[in-house]
N, C-alpha and C positions, 0 to 999 in steps of 0.2 A: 525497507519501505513500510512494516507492518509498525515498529517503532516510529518511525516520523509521521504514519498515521497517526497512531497513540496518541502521539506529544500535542499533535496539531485537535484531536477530537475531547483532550484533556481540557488546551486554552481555550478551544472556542465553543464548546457545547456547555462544559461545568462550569467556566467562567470565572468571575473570582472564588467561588467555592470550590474551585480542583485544587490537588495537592500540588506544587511547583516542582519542577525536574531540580533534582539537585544535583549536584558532582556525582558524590555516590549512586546516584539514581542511574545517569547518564553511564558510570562506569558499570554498572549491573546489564545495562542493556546492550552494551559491549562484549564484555561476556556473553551474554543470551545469545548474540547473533554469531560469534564463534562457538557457541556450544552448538548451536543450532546446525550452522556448517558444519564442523567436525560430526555429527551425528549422520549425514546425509551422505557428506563425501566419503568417508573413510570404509562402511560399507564393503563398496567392490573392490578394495583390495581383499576384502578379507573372504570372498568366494561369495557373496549376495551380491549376483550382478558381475560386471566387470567393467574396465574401463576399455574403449578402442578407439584408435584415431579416427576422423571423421571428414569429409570431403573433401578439403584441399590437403590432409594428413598432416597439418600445423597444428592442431589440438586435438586434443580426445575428451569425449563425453560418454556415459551411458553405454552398452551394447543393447538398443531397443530389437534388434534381431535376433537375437537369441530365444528360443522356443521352449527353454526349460519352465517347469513350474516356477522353482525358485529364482529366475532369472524376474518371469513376468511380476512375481509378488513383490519384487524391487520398485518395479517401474511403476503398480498401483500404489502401492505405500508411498512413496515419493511424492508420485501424481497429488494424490488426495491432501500430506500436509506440508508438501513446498509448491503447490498452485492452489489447488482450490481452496483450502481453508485462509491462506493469507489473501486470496482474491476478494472471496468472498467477506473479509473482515472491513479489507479497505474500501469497497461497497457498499458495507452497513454503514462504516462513518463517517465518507462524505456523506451521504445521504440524508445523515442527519447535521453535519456541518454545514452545506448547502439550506438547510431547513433553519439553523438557527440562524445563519447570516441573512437569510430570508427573512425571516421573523423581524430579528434585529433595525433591518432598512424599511421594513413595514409602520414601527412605533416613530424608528426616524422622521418618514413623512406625516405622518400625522401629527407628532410635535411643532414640525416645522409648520403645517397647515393651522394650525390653534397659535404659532406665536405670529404666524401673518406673511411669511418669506417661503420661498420657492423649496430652498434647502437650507439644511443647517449647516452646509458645507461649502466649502469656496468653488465655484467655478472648473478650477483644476480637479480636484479631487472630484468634484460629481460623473466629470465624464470616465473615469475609471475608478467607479465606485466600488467598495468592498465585495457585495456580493456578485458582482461581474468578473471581478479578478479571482474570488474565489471558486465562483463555480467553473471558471476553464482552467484553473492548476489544479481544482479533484476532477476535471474530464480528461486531463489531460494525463494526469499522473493513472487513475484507470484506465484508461487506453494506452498508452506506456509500457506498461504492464501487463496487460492484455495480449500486448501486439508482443512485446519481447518473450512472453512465457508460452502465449497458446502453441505456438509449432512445435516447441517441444513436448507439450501437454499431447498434443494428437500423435506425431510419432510415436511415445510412450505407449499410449492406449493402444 
């Protein structure tokens, strides 16, 4: 998610001035997201933490019950940078990708009001216009992500 953030706050903030995703680029951030994995998961094998089965005992996650120091320092460090710091990343940029699609449909209509037409857009596209369709795929990819991280973010805690 934190890369498809990236990619999308690259296009649409920096605009033709961002650098374009390349091959390489795209395979670097593949990597990242299995180095990133392997850093998080691998862990409680190795005695930070543990793995235990979990409600219906078809997977296993986390041991959030376990009351040792070094158990709990698992489940803060975790907390902090596989939820909040990617949460709060994908937050900072829609908020500013919402604000340049904002922008952007702002100078829209005033070009269109100085050349004398409603829109500069046809019909179809106005009624699901860019920043409408924008701002509910970042509300919705934030709450998405909200809703699938936060119950384990509070068990954790």
């Amino acid at each position: 998610m934190v890369f498809i953030t990236a990619d999308r706050y690259n296009v649409i903030v920096k605009g033709v001035s961002a650098e374009p995703l390349t091959s390489g680029g795209a395979m670097m951030r593949i990597a990242g997201t299995w180095a990133a994995s392997l850093t998080w998961c691998l862990p409680p094998f190795f005695g930070w933490n543990r793995y235990v089965p979990e409600g219906n005992m078809l997977v296993c996650g986390t041991n959030y019950l376990m009351e040792t120091e070094l158990s709990r320092s698992y489940l803060y460090v975790y907390s902090v940078w596989v939820y909040l710091f990617p949460l709060a990343y994908i937050i900072y940029s829609y908020t500013f990708i919402v604000k340049t699609v904002a922008a952007h449909e702002k100078v829209m209509r005033k070009q269109a009001k100085k050349v004398g037409v409603k829109s500069l857009r046809n019909e179809e596209n106005q009624k699901t216009c860019a920043e409408c369709r924008l701002a509910k795929v970042a509300l919705m990819t934030v709450t998405l992500w909200f809703v699938a991280w936060t119950p384990y973010f509070i068990m954790d805690g």
